[in-house]
C-alpha positions in Angstrom: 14.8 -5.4 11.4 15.9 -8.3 9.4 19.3 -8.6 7.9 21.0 -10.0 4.9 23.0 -12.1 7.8 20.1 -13.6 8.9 19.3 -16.0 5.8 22.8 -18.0 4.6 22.7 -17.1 0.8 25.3 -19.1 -1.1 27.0 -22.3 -0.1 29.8 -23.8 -1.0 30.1 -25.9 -3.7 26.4 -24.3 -5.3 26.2 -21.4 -8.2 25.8 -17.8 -6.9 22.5 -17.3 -5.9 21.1 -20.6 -4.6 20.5 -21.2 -1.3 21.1 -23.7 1.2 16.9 -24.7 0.4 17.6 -25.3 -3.3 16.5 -22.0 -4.1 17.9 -20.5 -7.0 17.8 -16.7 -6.9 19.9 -16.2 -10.6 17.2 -18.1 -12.3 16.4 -21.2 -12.1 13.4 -22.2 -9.7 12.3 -21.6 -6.1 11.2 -23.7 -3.6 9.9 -20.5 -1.5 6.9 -17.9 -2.6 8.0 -15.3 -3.5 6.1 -12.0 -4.8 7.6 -9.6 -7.3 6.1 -6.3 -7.6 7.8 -3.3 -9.8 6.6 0.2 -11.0 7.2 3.7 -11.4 7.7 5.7 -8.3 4.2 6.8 -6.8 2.0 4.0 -8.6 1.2 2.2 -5.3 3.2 -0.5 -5.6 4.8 0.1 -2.1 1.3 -0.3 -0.2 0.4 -2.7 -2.3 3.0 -4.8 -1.6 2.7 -4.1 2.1 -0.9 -5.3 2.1 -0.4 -8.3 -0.1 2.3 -9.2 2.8 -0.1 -9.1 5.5 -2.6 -11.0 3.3 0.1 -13.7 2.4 2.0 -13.6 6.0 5.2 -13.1 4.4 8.1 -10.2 5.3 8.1 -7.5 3.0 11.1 -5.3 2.0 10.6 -2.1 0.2 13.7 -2.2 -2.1 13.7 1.4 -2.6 14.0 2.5 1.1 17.9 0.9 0.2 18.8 3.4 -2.6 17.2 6.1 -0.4 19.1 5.6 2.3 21.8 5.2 0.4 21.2 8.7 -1.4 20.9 10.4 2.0 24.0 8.5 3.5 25.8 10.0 0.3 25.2 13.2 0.8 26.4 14.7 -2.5 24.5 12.4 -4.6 26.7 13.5 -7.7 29.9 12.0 -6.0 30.2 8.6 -7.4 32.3 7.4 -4.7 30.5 8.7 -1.7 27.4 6.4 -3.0 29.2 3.5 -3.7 31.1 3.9 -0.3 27.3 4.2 1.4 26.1 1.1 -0.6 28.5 -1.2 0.8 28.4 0.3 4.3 24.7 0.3 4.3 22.9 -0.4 7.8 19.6 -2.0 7.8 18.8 -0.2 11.0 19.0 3.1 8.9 15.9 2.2 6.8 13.4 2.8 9.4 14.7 6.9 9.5 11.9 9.1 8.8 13.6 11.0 6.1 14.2 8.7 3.7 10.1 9.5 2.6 11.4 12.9 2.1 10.8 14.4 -2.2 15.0 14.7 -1.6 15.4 11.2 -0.6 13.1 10.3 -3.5 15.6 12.5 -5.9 18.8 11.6 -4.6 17.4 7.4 -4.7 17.0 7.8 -8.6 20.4 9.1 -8.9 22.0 6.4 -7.3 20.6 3.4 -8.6 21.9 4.9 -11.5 25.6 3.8 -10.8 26.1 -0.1 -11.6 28.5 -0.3 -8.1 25.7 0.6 -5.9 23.3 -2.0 -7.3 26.1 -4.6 -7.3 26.3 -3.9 -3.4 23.0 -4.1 -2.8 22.3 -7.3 -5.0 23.5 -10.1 -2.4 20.9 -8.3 0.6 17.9 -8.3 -1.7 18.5 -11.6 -3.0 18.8 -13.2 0.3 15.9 -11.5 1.8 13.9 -12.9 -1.5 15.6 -16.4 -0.4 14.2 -16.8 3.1 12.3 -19.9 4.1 8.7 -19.3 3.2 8.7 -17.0 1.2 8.8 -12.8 0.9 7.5 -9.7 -1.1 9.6 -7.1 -2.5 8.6 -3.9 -4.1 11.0 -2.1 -6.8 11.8 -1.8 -10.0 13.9 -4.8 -11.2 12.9 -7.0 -8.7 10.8 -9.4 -11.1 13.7 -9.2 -14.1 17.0 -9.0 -12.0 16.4 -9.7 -8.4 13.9 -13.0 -8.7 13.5 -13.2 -12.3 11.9 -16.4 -11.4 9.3 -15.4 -8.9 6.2 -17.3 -8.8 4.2 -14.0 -8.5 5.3 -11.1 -10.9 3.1 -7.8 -10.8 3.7 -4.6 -12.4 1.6 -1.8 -11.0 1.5 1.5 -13.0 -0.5 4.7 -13.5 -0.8 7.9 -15.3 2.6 10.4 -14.2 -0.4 12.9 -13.7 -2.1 10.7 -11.3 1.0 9.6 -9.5 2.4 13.0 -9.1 -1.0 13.7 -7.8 -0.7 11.1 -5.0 2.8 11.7 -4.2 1.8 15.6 -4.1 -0.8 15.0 -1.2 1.8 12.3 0.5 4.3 15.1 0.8 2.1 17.5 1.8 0.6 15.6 4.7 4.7 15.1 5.8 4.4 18.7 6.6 6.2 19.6 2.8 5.6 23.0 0.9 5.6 21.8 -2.6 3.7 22.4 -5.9 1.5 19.6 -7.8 3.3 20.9 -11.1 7.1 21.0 -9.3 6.0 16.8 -8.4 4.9 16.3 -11.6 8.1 17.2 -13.1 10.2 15.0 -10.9 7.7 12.1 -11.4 8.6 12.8 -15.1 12.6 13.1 -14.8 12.6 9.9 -12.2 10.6 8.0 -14.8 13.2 8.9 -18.0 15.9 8.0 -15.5 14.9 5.0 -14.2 13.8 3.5 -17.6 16.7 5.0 -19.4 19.5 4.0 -17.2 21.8 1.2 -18.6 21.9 -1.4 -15.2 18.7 -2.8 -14.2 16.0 -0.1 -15.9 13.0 0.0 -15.2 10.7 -2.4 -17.4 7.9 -5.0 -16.8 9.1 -8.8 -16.6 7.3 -10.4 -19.6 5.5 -12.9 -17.5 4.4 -9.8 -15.1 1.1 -9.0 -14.7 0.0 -5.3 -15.5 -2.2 -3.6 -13.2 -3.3 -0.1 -13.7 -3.8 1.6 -10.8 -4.8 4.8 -12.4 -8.4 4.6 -11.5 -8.8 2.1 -9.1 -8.6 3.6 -5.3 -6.3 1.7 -2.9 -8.9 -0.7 -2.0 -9.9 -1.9 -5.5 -6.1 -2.1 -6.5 -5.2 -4.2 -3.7 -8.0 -6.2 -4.2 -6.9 -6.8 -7.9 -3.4 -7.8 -6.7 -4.3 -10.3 -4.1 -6.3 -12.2 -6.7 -3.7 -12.3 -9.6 -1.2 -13.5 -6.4 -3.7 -16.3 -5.0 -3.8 -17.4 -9.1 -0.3 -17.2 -9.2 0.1 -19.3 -5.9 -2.5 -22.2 -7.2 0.0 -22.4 -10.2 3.0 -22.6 -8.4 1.4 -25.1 -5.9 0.4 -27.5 -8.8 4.1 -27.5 -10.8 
């Protein structure tokens, strides 16, 4: 499991954010490839970014398995403190539990990536896994306009809430969850007004991100479509 420890983020004497590799994570330029890819929840932007990893051989962190965890570890995802308190204790070890693909963990992840305090905790460990020599992909929803707003490779992968609730739906179901299409639908709907509404960090496409609808494509076809707007991407970045 890699850790925020592993990569030295800031040095002394440099602004907050660049590396020890000239990288500057705030916004300047990167010497590393990086790929950004945001949506809403259920889009496929998770196995998309997983497979463009693989296809790039770079690591991958799914951004969201942080404010899940973080949600669980809360508990009471209404207690400001309790999250805040999680955030900042947070053990990478933790993102591999099971739960955290629960509809709950989903719920309670929205909540707290609501509060500015847990995203300020968690900004230094996603930055410094964007920062690692070579390159990584991150999957989110502010990774292209607040974690590496100056990512190489920006993607943002959407669909119709129907058509995501309807993925999600036969994700939880094959879990082993009892839960109806509409009742998914709903909290694809509430997520979505949360995420987009929320003051820190909402949800929104980076203006030099791609769009890519998955709404009809299958997994396949959309994955297909994202490793070509990357390998563009890359052949730009190579030539500045």
């Amino acid at each position: 499991m890699w850790q925020a420890s592993d990569v030295a983020p800031w040095m002394p004497g440099t602004s907050p954010g660049k590396t020890e590799n000239g990288d500057d994570v705030g916004g300047v330029r990167y010497m590393t490839f990086i790929i950004a890819v945001d949506g809403p929840a259920a889009s496929g932007k998770g196995t998309i970014a997983s497979r463009l990893a693989v296809a790039f051989a770079l690591p991958y962190l799914d951004t969201g398995l942080l404010y899940r965890a973080v949600g669980v570890q809360a508990g009471d995802a209404s207690s400001r403190e309790a999250a805040i308190a999680a955030a900042q204790a947070l053990d990478p070890s933790s993102l591999e539990d099971p739960a955290l693909r629960t509809r709950e963990a989903g719920e309670a992840a929205s909540k707290v990536a609501a509060i500015p305090e847990v995203r300020a905790a968690l900004l230094n460990f996603q930055r410094a896994f964007a920062a690692q020599a070579g390159g990584a992909v991150l999957d989110g929803r502010d990774i292209g306009t607040v974690i590496a707003p100056q990512a190489p490779a920006k993607l943002f992968v959407t669909a119709a809430p129907e058509i995501r609730a309807e993925r999600r739906w036969k994700q939880l179901v094959a879990q082993g969850e009892t839960v109806a299409l509409d009742d998914v639908l709903a909290d694809i709907r509430r997520r979505d007004a949360r995420d987009s509404g929320r003051a820190d960090a909402p949800l929104l496409q980076a203006a030099d991100a791609v769009l890519l609808d998955t709404s009809k494509l299958d997994i396949c076809a959309s994955v297909d479509a994202a490793r070509r707007i990357v390998e563009e991407a890359r052949a730009r970045w190579e030539r500045s």
